[in-house]
C-alpha positions as CSV (number, residue, x, y, z in Angstrom):
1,X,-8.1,158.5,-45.1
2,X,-7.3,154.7,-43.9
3,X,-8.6,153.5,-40.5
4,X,-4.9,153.4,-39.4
5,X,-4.5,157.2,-40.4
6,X,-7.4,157.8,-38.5
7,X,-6.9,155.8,-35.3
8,X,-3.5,158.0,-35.5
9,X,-5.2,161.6,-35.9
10,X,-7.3,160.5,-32.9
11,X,-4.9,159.6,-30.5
12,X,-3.0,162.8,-31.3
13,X,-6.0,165.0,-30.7
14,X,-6.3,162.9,-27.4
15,X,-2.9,163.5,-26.4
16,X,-3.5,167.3,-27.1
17,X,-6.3,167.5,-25.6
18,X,-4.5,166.0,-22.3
19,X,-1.6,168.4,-22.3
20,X,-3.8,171.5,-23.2
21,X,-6.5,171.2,-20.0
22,X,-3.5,170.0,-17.8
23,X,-1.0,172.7,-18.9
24,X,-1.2,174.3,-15.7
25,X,-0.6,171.4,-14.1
26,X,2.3,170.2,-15.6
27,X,3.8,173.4,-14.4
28,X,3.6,173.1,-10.7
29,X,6.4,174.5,-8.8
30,X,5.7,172.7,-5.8
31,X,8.8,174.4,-3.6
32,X,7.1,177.7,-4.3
33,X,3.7,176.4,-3.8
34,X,4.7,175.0,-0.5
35,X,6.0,178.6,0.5
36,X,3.2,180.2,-0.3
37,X,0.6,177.0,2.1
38,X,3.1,178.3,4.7
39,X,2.2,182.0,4.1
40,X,6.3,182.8,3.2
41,X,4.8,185.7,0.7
42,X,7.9,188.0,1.1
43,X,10.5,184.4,0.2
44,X,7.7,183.5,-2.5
45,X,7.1,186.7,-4.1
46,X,11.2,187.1,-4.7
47,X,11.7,183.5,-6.0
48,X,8.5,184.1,-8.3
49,X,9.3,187.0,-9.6
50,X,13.4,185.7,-10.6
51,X,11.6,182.6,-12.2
52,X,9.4,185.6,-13.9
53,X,12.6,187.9,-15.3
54,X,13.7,184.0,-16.7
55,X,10.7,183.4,-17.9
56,X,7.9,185.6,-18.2
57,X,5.6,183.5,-21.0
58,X,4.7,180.9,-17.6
59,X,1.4,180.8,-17.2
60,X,1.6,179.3,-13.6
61,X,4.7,181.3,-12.9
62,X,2.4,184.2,-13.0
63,X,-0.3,182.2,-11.4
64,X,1.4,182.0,-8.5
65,X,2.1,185.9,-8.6
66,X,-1.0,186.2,-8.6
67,X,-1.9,184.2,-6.0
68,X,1.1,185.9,-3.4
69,X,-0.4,189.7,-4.2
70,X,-4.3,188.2,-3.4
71,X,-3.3,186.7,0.0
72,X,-1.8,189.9,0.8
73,X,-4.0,191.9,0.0
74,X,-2.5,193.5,-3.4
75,X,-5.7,193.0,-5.9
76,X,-5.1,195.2,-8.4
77,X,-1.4,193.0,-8.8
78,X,-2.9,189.9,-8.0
79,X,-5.3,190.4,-10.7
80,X,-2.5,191.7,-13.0
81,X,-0.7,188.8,-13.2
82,X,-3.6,186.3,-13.6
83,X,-4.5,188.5,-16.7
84,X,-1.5,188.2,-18.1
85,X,-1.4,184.4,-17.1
86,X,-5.0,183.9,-19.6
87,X,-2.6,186.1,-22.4
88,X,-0.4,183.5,-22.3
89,X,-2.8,180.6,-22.4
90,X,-6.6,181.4,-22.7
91,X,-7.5,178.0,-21.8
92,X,-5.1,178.0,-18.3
93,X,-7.5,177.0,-15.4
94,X,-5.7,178.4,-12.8
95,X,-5.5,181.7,-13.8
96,X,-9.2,181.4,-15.2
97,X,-10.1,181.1,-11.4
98,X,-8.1,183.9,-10.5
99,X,-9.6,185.9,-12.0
100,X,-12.9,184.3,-9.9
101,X,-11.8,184.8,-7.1
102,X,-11.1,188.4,-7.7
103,X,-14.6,189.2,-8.8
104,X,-16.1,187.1,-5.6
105,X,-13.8,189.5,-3.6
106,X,-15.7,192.2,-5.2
107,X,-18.7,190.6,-4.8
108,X,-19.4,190.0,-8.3
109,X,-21.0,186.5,-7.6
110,X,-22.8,185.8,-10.9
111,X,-19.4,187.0,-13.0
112,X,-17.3,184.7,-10.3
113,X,-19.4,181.9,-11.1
114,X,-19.1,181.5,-14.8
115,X,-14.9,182.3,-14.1
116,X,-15.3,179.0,-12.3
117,X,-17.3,176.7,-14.5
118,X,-15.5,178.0,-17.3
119,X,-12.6,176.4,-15.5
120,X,-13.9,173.1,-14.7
121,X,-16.0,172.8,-18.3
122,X,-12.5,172.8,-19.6
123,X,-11.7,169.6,-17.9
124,X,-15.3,168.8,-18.3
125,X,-16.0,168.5,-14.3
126,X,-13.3,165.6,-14.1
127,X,-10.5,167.3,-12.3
128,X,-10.9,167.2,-8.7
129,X,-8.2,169.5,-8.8
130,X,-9.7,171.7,-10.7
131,X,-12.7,171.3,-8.4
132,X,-10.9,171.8,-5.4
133,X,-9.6,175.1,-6.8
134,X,-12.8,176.4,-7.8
135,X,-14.2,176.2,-3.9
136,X,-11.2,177.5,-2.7
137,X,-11.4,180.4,-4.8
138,X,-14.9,181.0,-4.0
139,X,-14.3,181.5,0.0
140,X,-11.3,183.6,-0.6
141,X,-10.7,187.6,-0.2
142,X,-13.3,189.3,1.9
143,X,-16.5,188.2,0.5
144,X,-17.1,184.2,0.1
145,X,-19.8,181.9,-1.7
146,X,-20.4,179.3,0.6
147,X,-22.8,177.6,-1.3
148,X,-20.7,177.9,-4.7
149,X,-18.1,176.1,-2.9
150,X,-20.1,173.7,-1.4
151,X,-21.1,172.4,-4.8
152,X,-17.4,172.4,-5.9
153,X,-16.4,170.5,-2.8
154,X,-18.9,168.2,-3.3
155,X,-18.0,167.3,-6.9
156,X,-14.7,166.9,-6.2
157,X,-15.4,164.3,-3.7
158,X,-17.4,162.5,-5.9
159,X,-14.6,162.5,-8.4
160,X,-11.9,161.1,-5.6
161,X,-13.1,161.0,-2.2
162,X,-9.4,160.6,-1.0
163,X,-7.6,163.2,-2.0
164,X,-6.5,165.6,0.9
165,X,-6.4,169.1,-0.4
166,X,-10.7,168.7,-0.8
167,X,-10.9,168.1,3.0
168,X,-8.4,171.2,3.6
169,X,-10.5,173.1,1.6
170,X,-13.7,172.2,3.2
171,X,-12.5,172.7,6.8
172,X,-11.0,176.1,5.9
173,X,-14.8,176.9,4.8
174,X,-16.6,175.6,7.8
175,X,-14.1,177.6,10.0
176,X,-14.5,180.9,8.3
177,X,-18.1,180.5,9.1
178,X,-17.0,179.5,12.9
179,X,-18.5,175.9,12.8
180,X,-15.5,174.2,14.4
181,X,-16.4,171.0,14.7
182,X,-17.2,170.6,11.3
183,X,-13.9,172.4,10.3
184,X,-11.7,170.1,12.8
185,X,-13.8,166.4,11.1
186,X,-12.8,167.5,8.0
187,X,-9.0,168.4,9.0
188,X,-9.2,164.6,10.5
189,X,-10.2,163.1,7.1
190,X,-7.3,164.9,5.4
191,X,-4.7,162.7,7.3
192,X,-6.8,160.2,7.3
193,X,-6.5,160.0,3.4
194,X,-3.4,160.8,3.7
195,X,-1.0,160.5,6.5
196,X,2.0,163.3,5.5
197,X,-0.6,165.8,5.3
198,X,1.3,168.5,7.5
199,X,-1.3,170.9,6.7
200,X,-4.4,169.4,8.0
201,X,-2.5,168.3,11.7
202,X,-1.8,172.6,11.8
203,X,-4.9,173.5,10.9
204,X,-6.4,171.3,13.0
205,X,-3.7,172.3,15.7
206,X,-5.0,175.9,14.9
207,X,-9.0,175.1,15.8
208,X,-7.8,173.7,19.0
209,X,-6.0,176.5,19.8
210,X,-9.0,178.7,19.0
211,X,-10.6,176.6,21.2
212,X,-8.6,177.1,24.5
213,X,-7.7,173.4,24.2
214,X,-3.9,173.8,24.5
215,X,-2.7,169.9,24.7
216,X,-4.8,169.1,22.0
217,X,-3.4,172.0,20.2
218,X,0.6,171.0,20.9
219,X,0.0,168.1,20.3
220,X,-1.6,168.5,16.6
221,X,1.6,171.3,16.3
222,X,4.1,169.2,17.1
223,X,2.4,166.7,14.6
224,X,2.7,168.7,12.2
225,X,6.7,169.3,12.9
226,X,7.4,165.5,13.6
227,X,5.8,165.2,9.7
228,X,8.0,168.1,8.5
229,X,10.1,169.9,11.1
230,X,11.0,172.8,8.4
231,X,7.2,173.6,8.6
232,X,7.4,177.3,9.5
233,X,3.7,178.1,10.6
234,X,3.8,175.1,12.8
235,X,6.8,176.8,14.8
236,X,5.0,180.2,14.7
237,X,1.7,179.3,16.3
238,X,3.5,176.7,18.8
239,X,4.9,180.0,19.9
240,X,1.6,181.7,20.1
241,X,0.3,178.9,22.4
242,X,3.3,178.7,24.9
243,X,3.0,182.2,25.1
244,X,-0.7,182.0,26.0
245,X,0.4,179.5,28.6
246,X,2.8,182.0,30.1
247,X,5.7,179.6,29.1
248,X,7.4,182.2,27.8
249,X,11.0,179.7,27.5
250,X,9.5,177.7,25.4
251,X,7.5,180.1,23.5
252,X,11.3,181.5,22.9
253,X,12.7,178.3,21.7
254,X,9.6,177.7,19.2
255,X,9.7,181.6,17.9
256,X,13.8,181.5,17.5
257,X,13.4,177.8,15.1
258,X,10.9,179.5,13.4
259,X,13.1,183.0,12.8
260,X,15.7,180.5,11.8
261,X,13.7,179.4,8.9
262,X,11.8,182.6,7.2
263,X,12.6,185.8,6.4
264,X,11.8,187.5,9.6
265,X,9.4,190.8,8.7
266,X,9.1,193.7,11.0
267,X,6.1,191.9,13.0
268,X,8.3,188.6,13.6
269,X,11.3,191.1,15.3
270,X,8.1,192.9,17.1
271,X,7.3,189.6,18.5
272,X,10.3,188.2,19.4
273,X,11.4,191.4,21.1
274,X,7.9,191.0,23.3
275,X,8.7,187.3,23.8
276,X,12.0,188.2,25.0
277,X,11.0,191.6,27.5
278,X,8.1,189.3,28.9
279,X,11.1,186.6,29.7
280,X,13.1,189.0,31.3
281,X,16.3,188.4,28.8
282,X,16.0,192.3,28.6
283,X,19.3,193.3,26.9
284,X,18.5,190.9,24.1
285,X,15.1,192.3,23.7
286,X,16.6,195.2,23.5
287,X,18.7,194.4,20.6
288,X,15.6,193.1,18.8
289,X,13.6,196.4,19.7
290,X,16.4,198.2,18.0
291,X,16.7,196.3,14.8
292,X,12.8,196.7,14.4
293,X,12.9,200.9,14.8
294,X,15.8,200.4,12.2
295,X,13.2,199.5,9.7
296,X,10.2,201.5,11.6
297,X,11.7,204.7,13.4
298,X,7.7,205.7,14.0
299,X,6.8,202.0,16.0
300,X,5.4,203.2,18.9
301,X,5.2,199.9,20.5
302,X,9.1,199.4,19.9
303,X,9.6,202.7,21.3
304,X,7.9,202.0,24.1
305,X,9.5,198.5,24.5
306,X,12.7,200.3,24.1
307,X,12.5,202.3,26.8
308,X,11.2,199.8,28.9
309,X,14.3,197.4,28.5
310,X,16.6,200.2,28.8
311,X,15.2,200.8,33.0
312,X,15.3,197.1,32.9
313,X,19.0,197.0,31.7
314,X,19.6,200.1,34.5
315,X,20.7,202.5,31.4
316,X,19.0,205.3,33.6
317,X,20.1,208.3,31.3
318,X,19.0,206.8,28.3
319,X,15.9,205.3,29.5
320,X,14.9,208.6,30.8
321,X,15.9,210.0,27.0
322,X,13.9,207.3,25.3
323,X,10.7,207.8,27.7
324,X,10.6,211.0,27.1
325,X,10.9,211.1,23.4
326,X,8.1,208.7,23.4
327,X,5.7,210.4,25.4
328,X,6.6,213.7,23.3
329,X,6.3,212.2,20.2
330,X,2.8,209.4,20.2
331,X,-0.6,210.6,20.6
332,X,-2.1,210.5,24.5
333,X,-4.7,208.3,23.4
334,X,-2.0,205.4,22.9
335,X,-0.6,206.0,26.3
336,X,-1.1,203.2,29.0
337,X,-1.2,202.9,32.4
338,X,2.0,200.8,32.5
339,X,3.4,203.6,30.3
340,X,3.1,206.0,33.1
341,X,4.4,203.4,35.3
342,X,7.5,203.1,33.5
343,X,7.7,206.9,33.2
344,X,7.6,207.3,37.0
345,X,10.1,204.8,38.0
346,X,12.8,205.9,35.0
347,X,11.7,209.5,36.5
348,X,12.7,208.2,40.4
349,X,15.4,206.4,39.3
350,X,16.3,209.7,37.9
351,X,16.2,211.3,41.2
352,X,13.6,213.4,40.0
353,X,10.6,211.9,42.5
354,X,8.4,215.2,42.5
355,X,7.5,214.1,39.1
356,X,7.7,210.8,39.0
357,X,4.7,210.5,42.0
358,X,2.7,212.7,39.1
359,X,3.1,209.7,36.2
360,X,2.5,206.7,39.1
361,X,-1.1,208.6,40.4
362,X,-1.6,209.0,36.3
363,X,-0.7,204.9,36.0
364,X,-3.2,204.5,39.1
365,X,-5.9,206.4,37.3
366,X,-5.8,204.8,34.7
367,X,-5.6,201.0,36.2
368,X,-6.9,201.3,39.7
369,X,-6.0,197.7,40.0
370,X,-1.9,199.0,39.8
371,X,-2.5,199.5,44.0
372,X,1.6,197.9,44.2
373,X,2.0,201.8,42.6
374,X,1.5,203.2,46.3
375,X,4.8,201.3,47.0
376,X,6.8,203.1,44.4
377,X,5.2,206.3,45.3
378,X,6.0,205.5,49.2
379,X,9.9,205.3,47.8
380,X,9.7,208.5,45.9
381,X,8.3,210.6,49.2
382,X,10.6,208.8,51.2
383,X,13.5,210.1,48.6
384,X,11.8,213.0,49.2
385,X,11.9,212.8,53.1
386,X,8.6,213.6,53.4
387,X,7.7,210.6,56.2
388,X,4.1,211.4,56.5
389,X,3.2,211.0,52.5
390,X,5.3,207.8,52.5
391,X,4.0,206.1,55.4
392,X,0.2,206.6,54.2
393,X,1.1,205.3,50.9
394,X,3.3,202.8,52.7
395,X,-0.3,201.5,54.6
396,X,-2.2,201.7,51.9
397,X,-0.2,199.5,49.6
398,X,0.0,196.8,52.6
399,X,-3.9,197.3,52.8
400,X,-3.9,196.1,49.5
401,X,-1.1,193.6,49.1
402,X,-2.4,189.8,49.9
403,X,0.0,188.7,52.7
404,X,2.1,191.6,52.7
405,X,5.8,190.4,53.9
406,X,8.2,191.7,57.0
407,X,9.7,194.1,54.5
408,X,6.8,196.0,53.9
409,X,5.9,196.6,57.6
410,X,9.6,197.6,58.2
411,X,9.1,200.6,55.3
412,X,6.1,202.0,56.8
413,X,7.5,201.8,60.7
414,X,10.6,203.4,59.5
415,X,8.5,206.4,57.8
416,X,6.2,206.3,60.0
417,X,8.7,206.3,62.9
418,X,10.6,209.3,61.3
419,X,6.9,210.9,60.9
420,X,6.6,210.7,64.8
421,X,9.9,212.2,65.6
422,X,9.3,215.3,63.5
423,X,5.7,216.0,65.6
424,X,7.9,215.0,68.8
425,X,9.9,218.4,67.8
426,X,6.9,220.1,66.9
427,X,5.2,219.1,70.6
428,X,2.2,217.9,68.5
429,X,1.0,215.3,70.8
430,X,-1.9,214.3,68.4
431,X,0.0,213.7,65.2
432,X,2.9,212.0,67.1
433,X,0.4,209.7,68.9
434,X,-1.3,208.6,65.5
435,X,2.0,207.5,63.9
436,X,4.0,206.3,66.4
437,X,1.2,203.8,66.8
438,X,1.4,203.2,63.3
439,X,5.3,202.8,63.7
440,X,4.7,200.7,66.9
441,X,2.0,198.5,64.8
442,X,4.3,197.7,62.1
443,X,7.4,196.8,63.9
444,X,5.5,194.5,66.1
445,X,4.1,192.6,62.5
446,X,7.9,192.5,62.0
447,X,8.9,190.5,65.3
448,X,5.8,188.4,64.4
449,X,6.8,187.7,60.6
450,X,10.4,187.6,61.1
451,X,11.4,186.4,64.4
452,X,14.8,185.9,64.1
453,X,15.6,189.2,62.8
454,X,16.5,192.0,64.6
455,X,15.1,194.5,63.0
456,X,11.4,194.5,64.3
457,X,12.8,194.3,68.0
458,X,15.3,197.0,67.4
459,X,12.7,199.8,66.2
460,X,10.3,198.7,69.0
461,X,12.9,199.3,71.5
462,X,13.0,203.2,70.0
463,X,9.4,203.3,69.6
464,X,9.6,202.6,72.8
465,X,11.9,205.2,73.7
466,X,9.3,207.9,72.6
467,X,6.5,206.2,74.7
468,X,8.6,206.2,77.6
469,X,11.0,209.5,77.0
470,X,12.3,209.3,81.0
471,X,13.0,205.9,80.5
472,X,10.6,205.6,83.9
473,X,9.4,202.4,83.1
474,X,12.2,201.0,81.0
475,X,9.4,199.9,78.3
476,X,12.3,200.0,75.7
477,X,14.7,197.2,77.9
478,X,12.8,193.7,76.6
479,X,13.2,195.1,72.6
480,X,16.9,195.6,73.3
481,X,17.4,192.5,75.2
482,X,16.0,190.4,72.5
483,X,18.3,192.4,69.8
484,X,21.4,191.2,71.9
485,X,20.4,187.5,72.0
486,X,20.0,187.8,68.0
487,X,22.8,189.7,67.0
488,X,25.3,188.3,69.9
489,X,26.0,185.2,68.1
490,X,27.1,186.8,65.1
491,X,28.1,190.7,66.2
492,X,29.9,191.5,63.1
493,X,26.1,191.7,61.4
494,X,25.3,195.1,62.9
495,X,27.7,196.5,65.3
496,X,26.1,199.8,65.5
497,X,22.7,198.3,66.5
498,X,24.5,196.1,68.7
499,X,26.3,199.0,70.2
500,X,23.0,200.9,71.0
501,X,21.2,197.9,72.4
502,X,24.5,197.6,75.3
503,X,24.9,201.4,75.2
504,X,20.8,201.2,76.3
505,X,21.3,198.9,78.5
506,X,24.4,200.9,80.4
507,X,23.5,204.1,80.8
508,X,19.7,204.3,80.4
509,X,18.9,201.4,82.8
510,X,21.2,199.6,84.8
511,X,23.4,203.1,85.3
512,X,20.0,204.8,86.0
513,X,18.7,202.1,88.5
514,X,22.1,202.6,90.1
515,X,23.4,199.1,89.7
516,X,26.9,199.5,88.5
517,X,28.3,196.3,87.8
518,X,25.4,195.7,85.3
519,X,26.5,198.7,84.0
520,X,30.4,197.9,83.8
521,X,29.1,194.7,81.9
522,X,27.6,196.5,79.2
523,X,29.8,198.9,78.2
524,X,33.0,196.3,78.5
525,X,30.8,194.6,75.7
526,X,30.7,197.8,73.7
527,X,34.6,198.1,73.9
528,X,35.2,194.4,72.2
529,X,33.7,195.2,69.9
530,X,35.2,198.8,69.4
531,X,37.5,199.4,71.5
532,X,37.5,203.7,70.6
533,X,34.3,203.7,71.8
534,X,34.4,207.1,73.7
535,X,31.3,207.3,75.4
536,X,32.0,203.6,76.8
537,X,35.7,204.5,77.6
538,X,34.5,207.6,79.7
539,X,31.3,205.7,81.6
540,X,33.8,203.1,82.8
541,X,36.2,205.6,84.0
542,X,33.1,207.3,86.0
543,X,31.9,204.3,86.8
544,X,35.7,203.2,89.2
């Protein structure tokens, strides 16, 4: 054989050589390899398996199969199609560590190790690709090898100290062993060696996050997006975060661009449907909570979100349908306090209060820190018009409330007012002592808090009234004074209480005290403003 011939013959086994230990790599798909970084398994696993039915003698193609089914959880698939892969070609790398990182998921260390050296012995330790897929396969699935991939890490940086995906791979180790720091330097060196490495700023972004550092965390996310705005985890977690900073709006807007660009699974309509409810766009939640028990009939957190939106929507007979159904059909221990909650107020809205108090003092058992519940139970006794039950739940939820407002001291004088009344008929000078003071209490907060409303001096003139039942010491006259200098301005507001204040004023004290022009005055005032007014019409005609 001549020197040429055999320069030749050398070069050719060179060139084989080169193609057979890179095969795998000559094959990248790196569109489906970016969908599977981003953790689009359900997009990934249908364009894999169509390039599969084209081509099914692919080594990588069912490499990558392989790799979709282990990162979801699928081993027996996963290790399926990296079998078939080594059928294919024997000598393929990729799916040579496959199969390693199967047997580390089963905790066969010693068998995972020689998958892995087999791999990089057939690039004789000079890949850093290679290297970089050996550590990665040793920390995957539930059991890792640190310390095997520790060694792989390490020889890949000693083989190129720049590229990226060893840095990636190292930080992803450090984290799952909750060393964060580490974890987050090397994230920095991946963009550091290179500067498009979207991956690294979302990893990075995700540590942060982890963290409770939220602006360091957005602003690594929205590195990540300004580097590749179609990068569909980035959008994801950016949602998570604004939603752990109660900016629900924004958490929206990140959630919908990232709906817009994958193939939304039940959890991502879950989600969103949350997003939506906690935003208060409730008919739109609503629409997403139906589309999810579409695929899940069973969900019981869409049921319950369903019937949640549809008392926020005020679809009362449907609500009350869906509650129900719900409470029939999950187990008590998944009941919640704010599942009662709900039950009580579709139940009241319902007009079926009796039972609705029963789910509210269930909700307050089970959250005693629900005490805004004695409100809606004050509403349901009050529907009820039983006085005395709603003004002691009336108290106790103003007992409760940090700076209760003008509103809630006008519910529990008016119960507590009608309370009074009913002992007045029943002569029960004790009862109607204790909550007339209560009423008198409360409308006097009312003046205090909202002085130029009528209300609070109104019912303190008729608390009044029961204090002072001759009208002896005209204790009610100062309440109904100050209700005609609010409402005189602007009479049209409330005639009626107008009306009674001058009707007061007429008969009860200026007719009583015998001064009759006083009198005359009063009730002329009560015939501008209605002119039918009989009981005016016939005190004028007595009073010629």
């Amino acid at each position: 054989m001549t020197n040429s011939l055999k320069k030749s013959l050398k070069t050719w086994l060179l060139i084989a050589l080169f193609i057979s230990t890179n095969f795998a790599i000559a094959q990248k798909d790196p569109y489906g390899e970016k969908l599977i970084n981003m953790n689009q398994y359900r997009t990934a696993k249908t364009y894999f398996l169509n390039k599969f039915k084209l081509n099914p003698n692919d080594a990588f193609t069912n490499y990558y199969l392989g790799q979709i089914y282990f990162n979801t959880e699928s081993y027996d698939s996963a290790n399926y199609y990296f079998q078939n892969g080594l059928k294919l070609n024997p000598n393929d790398p990729y799916n040579i560590i496959g199969t390693g990182s199967i047997l580390v998921n089963l905790g066969k260390n010693t068998e995972a190790e020689k998958e892995f050296r087999k791999a990089a012995a057939l690039t004789k330790y000079k890949d850093a690709n290679i290297m970089v897929a050996n550590a990665e396969g040793a920390i995957s699935g539930k059991n890792k090898n640190y310390e095997l991939a520790s060694e792989f890490i390490q020889k890949a940086k000693d083989l190129d100290k720049k590229l990226a995906q060893i840095y990636l791979v190292s930080g992803d180790m450090f984290l799952y062993q909750s060393e964060y720091g580490k974890g987050a330097n090397e994230y920095e060196n991946a963009f550091y060696y290179d500067k498009k490495c979207t991956e690294a700023y979302f990893k990075l972004g995700r540590i942060y996050f982890t963290a409770r550092n939220y602006d360091q965390s957005d602003t690594a996310f929205q590195n990540a997006i300004r580097l590749d705005p179609k990068y569909i985890p980035a959008w994801r977690e950016l949602s998570e975060l604004y939603y752990a900073r109660k900016n629900y709006s924004k958490s929206i807007e990140a959630i919908e661009k990232y709906l817009a660009l994958t193939e939304p699974d039940l959890a991502d309509h879950m989600r969103y449907a949350q997003l939506l409810y906690l935003n208060k766009d409730y008919q739109k939640s609503l629409e997403e909570t139906n589309k999810a028990l579409k695929d899940d009939k069973d969900n019981v957190i869409m049921k319950r979100l369903q019937a949640y939106n549809l008392f926020e929507t005020k679809d009362d007979t449907n609500a009350l349908r869906s509650i129900t159904t719900f409470f029939n059909t999950t187990n008590f221990t998944k009941i919640n306090a704010l599942d009662n909650e709900y039950y009580g107020k579709i139940l009241s809205r319902n007009k079926q209060d009796s039972l609705a108090i029963e789910y509210f003092n269930k909700a307050m058992q089970m959250d005693t820190t629900k005490t805004s519940l004695f409100k809606e139970i004050a509403v349901s006794y009050e529907n009820l018009k039983k006085w005395g039950l709603a003004s002691n739940n009336y108290e106790n939820y103003i007992k409760n409330k940090q700076n209760p407002g003008a509103g809630d001291f006008y519910k529990w004088g008016v119960s507590s007012y009608y309370m009074a009344n009913i002992y007045k008929d029943l002569a029960d000078t004790v009862n109607l002592k204790l909550y007339i003071s209560k009423a008198d209490t409360a409308f006097g907060t009312v003046v205090y808090l909202s002085p130029q409303s009528h209300l609070g001096s109104f019912w303190k003139a008729r608390v009044n009234l029961i204090f002072d039942p001759e009208n002896s010491l005209g204790l009610a006259k100062p309440w109904y004074e100050n209700v005609i200098t609010i409402l005189e301005p602007t009479p049209e507001k409330a005639k009626k209480v107008l009306i009674e204040a001058y009707q007061y004023l007429g008969s009860y004290y200026y007719y009583v005290n015998k001064d009759k022009a006083k009198s005359k005055e009063y009730f002329n005032k009560i015939l501008i403003i209605d002119p039918n007014d009989q009981h005016a019409l016939d005190a004028l005609k007595e009073l010629k």
